[in-house]
N, C-alpha and C positions, 0 to 999 in steps of 0.2 A: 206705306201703300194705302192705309186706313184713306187716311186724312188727303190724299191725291183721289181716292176713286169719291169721294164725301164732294172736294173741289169742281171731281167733273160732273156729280150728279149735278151738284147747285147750279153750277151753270147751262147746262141741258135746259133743268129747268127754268130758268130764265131767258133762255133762249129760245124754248115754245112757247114759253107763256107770251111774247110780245111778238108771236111769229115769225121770227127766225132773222138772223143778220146774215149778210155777205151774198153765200149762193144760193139758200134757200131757207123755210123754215122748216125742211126735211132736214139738212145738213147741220151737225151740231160740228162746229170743231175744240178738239181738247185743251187745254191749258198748257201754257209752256213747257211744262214739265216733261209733256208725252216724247217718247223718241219721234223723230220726223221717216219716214218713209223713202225710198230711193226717190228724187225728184222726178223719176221718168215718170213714176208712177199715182204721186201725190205729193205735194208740199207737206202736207199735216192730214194727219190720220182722221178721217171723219165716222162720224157714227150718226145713223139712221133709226130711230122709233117708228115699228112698223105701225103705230097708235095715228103715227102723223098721216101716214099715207092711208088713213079709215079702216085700218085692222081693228078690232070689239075685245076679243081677248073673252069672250061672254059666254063660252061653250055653248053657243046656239047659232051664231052667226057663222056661213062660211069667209073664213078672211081669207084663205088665196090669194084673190085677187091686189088685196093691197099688201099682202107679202109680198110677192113677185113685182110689185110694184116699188117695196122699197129695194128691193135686191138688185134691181134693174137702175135704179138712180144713184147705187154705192157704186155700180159697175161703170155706169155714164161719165164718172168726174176721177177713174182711174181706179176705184176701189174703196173699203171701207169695214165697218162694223154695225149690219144689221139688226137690232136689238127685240129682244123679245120681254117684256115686261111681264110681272107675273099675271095671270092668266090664263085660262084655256082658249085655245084658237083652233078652231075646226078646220080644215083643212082638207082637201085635194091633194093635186100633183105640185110642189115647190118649187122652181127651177132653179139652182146657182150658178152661177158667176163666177168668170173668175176676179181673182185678187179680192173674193168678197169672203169676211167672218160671218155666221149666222152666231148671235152670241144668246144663250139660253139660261134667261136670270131666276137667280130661285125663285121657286114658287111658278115657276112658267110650264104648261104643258102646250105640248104641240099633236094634237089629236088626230088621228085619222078617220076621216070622215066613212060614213057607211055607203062601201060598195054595192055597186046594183047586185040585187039575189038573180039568180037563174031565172031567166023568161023576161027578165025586166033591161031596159035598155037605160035607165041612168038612178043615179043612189042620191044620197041624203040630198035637199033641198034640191031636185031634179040635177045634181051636178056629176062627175066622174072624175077618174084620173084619166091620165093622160094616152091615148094606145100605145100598144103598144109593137116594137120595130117590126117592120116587115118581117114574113118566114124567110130565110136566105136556106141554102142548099146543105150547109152544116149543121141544123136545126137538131137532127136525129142524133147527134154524135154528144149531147148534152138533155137534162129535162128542161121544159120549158121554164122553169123559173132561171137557168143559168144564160137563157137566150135573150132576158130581155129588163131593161133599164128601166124606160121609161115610164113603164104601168108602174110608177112606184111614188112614196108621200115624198120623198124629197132624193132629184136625181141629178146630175151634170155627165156631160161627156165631151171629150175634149177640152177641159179645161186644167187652170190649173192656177196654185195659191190661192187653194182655200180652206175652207177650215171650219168647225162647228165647236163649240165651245161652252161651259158655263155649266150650271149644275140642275138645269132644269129638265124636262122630259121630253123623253118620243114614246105619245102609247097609237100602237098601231091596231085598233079597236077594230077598224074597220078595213080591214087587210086580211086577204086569201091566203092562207097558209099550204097553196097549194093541191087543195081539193080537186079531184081530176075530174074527166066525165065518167057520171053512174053513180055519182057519192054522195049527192044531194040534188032535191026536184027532181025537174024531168027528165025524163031520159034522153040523151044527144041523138041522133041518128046515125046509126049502122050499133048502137049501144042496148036498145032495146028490146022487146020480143020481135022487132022487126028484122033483127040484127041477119046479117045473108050469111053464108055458109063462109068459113074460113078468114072471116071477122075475132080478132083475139077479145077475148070478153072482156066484162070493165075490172078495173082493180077494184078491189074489196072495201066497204062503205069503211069508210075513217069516222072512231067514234068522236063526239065533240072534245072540243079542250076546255071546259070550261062555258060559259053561257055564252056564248059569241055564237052569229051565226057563220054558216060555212059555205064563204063564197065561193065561185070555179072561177079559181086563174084566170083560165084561157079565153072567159069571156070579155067580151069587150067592155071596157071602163070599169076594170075591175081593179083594185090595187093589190101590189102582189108582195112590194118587201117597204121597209123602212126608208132604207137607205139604198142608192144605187148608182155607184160612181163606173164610167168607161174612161179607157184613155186617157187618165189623170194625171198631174204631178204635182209633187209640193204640196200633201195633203195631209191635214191635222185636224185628229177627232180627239176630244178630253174633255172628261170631266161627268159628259152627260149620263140619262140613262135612258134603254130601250127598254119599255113595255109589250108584250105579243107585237114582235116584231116582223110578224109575215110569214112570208117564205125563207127570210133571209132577214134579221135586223141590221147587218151589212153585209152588200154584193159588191166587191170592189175587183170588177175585169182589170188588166193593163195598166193598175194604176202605180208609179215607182215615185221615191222619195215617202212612205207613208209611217205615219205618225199613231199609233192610236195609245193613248194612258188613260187609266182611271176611268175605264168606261164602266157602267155598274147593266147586265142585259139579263132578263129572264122570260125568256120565251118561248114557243109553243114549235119551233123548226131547230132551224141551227141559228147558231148566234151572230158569229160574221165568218165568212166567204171569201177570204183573199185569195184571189184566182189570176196566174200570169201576172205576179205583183214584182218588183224589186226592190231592196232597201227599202225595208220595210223593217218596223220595232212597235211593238206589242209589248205592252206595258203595265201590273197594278191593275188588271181587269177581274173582274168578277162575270162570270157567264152560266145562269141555270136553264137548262135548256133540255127538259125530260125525254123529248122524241126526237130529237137530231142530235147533231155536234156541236160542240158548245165553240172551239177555234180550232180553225179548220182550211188551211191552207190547200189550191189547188191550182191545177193546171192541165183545163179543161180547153178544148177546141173552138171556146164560143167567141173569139176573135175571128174565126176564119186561118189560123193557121197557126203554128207550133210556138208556143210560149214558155218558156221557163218560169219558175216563181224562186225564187234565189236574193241571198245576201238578206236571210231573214231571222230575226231573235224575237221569241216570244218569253218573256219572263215576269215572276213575280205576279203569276194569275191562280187563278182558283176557279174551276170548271166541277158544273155539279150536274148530276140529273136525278135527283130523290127530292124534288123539292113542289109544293103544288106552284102553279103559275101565279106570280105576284109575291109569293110570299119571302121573297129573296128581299124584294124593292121594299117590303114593307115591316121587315126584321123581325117577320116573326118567324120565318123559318120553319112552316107547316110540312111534315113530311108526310109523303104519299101513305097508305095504306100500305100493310104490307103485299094483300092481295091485287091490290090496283092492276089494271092492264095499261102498264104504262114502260114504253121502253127502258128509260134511265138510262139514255145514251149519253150526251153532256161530255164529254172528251174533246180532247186537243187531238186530231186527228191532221195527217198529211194524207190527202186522195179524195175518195176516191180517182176522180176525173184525176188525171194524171199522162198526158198527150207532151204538155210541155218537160215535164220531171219537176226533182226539186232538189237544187244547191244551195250548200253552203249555210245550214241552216241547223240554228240552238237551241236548244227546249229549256229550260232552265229556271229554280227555284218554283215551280208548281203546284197545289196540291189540288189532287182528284179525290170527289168527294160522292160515294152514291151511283157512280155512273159506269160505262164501260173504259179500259184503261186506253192507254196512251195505243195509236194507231201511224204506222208508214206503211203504203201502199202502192207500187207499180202496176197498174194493172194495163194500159193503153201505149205500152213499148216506147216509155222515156227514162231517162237520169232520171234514179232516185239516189244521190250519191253527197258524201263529205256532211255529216250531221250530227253532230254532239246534242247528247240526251245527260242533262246531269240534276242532282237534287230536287228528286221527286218524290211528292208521297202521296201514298196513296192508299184510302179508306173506304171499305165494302163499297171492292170495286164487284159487278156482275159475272165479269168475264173477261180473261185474257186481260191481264195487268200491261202486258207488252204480245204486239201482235207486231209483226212485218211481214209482210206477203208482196212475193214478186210473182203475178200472176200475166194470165194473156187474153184479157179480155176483147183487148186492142179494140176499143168503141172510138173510129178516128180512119176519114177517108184513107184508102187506100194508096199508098206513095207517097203519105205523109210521113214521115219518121219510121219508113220503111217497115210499116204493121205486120204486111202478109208475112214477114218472114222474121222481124228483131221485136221481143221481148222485152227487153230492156236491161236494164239493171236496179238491183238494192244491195248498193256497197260503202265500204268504209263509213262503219256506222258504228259510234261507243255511245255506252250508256253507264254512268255513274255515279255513285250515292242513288239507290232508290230501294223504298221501301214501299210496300205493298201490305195492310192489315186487314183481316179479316176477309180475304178474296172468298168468291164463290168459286166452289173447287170442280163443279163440272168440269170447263173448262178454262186449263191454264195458259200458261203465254205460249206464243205458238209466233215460230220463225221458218215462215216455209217459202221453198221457191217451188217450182215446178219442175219434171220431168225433161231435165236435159240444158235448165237454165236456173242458176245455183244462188242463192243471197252468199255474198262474200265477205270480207274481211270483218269480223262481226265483236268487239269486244264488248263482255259484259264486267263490271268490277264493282264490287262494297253495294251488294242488294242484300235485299233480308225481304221473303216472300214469305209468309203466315198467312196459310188458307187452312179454310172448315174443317175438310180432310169429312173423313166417312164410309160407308162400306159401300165402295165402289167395284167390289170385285168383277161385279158383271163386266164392267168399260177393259179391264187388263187384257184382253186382246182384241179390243176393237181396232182396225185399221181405219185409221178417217178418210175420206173419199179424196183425191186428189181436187176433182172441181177444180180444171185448168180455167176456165172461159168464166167463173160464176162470181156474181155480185161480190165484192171482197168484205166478209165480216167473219168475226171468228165464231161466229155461231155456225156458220155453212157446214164447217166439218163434224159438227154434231158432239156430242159427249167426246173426252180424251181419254186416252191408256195411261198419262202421266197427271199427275199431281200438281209438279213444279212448271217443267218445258219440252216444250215437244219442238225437235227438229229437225225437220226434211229439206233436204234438197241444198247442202250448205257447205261452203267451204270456209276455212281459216279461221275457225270458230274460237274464240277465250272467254273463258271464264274464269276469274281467282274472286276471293272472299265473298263467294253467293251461299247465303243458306237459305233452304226450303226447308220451312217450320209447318207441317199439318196442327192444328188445333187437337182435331181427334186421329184415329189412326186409320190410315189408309193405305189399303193393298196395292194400290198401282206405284210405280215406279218415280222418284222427283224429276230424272234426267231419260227422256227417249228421245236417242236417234236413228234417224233413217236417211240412208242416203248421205254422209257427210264425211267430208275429206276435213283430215289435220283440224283435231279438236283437240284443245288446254284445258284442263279443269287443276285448276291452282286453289288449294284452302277452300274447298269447298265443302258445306256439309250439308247432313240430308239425312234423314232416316233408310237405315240398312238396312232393316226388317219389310218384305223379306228381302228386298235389294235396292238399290238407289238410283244405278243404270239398266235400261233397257238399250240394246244394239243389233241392229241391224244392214246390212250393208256397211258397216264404216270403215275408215281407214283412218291409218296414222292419228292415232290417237293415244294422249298423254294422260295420266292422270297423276295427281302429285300432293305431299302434303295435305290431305283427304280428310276427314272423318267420317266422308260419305261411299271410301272404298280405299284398301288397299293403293299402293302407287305401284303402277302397272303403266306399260308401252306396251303397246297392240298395233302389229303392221294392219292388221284385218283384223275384224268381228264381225259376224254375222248369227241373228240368233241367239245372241248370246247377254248374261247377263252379269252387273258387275256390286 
């Protein structure tokens, strides 16, 4: 392979140097060697140097223009491979193509150019990104980052076979993470002391992330994520990496057939955004990402109507959020303060938005590092159903090593998957081989549905949970608030009664070979239930002192082969402890 990619530089180069043979001197074609392409679509694979088409690569010049210039003439002759040499290239809005590679050679950054600040109508060298889509009528049923594409360094929609590649970078310098009105400059109107009565006030100033300044979204020529693909197919990202990636270093609506390996992302929101995706493999990625989610699959409304995101495996990733920004990319691996105000959120989460559901779908080989744990979420009355969780681990995690919440927030017109009245579902769900060290024992994993709509068939098997533990006696009878309708994070229910798992609302619950390991010793309970029909507890253990179950409403439940309680069958408990 050495000596084939050695063959096609040389001739590149001799094919610019004497300005180019055949179809142009933009078009290089490879050496016999290369595989040939369907003939529909090209006889021979061509490749493009955006150099040719007056791209600088100079970190001062904006290239845009003659990006989209080569991506537009690989598209012209059927397709091709865009090249980025190394470089910095400033940049705006990107558009691709289909049937077209962006290929990203070492040593290559792809820079985002500085968005216009609040009050100002265009950013670096008078230029902008691109507007972004019209308001359509289901705008409210998502934030505005999930509504729109186009405000972003590099987007497509409707296309499809294409692909981004190679090992060079996306730093998204100059990209809104999102900042709302009231957060920075001036005040928007109906935001200010002008603001009229029954006006809901601005959200809370967001401190910086670092020395960037902090653009507003919502303004016009503002750039708002990295990447930002609609209605895609046959899509392949590998190899590269994101820098402060936006609102989103990938936002990938409706895109099926997706690919992403070896992505390396550390940034300042969430990391990527697979929203109403299918067939879709997540691969070998690395994602630090302190104030969002690090991968994060959903299935939100912003199509304009009910989308599943299914037929999905993420594995062989590492999701952090204790790390400062940059220092993941740049291996030194600086960790936060322990004081810092800084989420550490960084997880592999399914949801929020959650309109379409999500099937059929593998979590698999993981480790979480620093951050909040693993997250499944119904909250907008869809399938959350058929999802294998296996060999995960996980290290000072904050909270809630494993959360599943089937709540009702139903954010999703009306008659659409039948809100006003269906909830959803969060079923047939196992989870195996995970280890969880050194958790924060506020709160632990927590499996709740709501009042009168149950998480079902739920197996747990071969965990080993090792939290702080502590004198938490005050939490042993706190009730956590239900919060049917509220945001879904396990911080909502505030401090917990158990140690290990809290769970409400559930039916057909197992558990064999779990231990709950406290560090130090702590008075609440490893195992509280509430509310749950036909519970297994096979080989479980747990400190007994003073008991290991708490029980409330339950029924039909087993206990077996224990260390963490006598074996005992219980038609009913209520009250009671074991």
């Amino acid at each position: 392979m050495a000596c084939h990619m050695e063959s096609f530089n040389s001739a590149r180069r001799e094919l610019l140097k004497f300005g180019g043979i055949g179809l142009a001197a933009s078009a290089v074609t490879l050496p016999a060697f290369a595989a040939a392409k369907p003939s529909a679509i090209s006889a021979t694979p061509l490749f493009f140097d955006v150099h040719t088409y007056g791209a600088t690569g100079d970190g001062k010049t904006v290239d845009t223009p003659a990006i989209n210039k080569a991506i537009e003439a690989a598209a012209a002759v059927g397709g091709g491979t865009v090249i980025f040499p190394a470089g910095t290239y400033v940049c705006f809005s990107i558009r691709l193509k289909s049937h077209v590679d962006l290929y990203l050679s070492q040593g290559c950054t792809i820079l985002a150019a500085e968005s216009p600040l609040p009050g100002q109508t265009t950013g670096y060298m008078g230029g902008s990104y691109d507007a972004a889509e019209p308001k359509t009528s289901y705008d409210a049923y998502q934030d505005y980052g999930h509504n729109h594409w186009h405000n972003s360094l590099i987007w497509g929609e409707d296309i499809h076979d294409i692909s981004i590649t190679g090992p060079g970078l996306i730093y998204g310098k100059g990209l809104s993470f999102g900042a709302g009105p009231g957060r920075v400059g001036p005040p928007r109107a109906g935001f200010g002391p002008e603001r009229q009565p029954g006006t809901p006030p601005p959200p809370p100033v967001r401190p910086p992330r670092g020395n960037y300044p902090m653009y507003q979204a919502e303004q016009s020529g503002v750039g708002n994520k990295a990447i930002a693909l609609k209605n895609c197919r046959n899509v392949n990202f590998r190899d590269f990496s994101i820098l402060k990636g936006g609102h989103f270093g990938l936002l990938l609506t409706g895109v099926d057939n997706l690919t992403i390996d070896n992505l390396k992302i550390d940034t300042d929101r969430d990391g990527m955004d697979i929203d109403c995706c299918k067939n879709v493999h997540v691969s070998n990625c690395t994602v630090n990402s302190p104030w969002d989610d690090g991968i994060c699959p959903k299935s939100s409304f912003a199509l304009g109507y009910n989308r599943a995101t299914e037929n999905v495996t993420i594995t062989n990733c590492y999701v952090t959020g204790c790390y400062e920004l940059g220092t993941v990319l740049d291996g030194t691996y600086k960790k936060f303060a322990p004081d810092a105000k800084v989420y550490r959120t960084g997880r592999i989460k399914c949801g929020t938005e959650s309109n379409g559901g999500f099937k059929n779908i593998t979590i698999s080989n993981c480790v979480f590092d620093g951050c909040q744990g693993l997250a499944l979420e119904s909250e907008d009355g869809a399938l959350c159903e058929d999802i294998t969780i296996s060999n995960i681990t996980q290290r000072d995690v904050i909270e809630a090593p494993i959360f599943f919440r089937l709540g009702a927030r139903l954010r999703g017109p009306k008659g659409t998957g039948d809100q006003s009245t269906n909830v959803g579902t969060l079923q047939r769900i196992l989870v195996n081989n995970f280890v969880s060290y050194n958790t924060n024992s506020r709160v632990c994993s927590i499996l709740s549905g709501i009042p009168g709509y149950e998480i079902k068939d739920i197996k747990l098997s071969n965990i080993y949970i090792q939290h702080q533990g502590g004198d938490y006696a005050d939490l042993v009878k706190v009730v956590p608030p239900e919060n049917v309708d509220k945001y879904p994070d396990p911080g909502m229910f505030g401090p917990m009664p158990a140690g290990g798992f809290f769970f409400r609302h559930v039916r057909n619950l197992e558990l064999s070979h779990v231990e709950v390991a406290p560090m130090n010793a702590d008075p609440r309970p490893s195992f509280y239930l509430q509310d749950v029909t036909r519970a297994d507890f096979i080989a479980v253990t747990a400190p007994t002192a003073p008991y290991a179950f708490a029980l409330n409403k339950v029924t039909d439940m087993r206990v077996a082969l224990c260390r963490a309680a006598k074996d005992t069958q219980l038609a009913t408990a209520d009250h009671q402890t074991l």
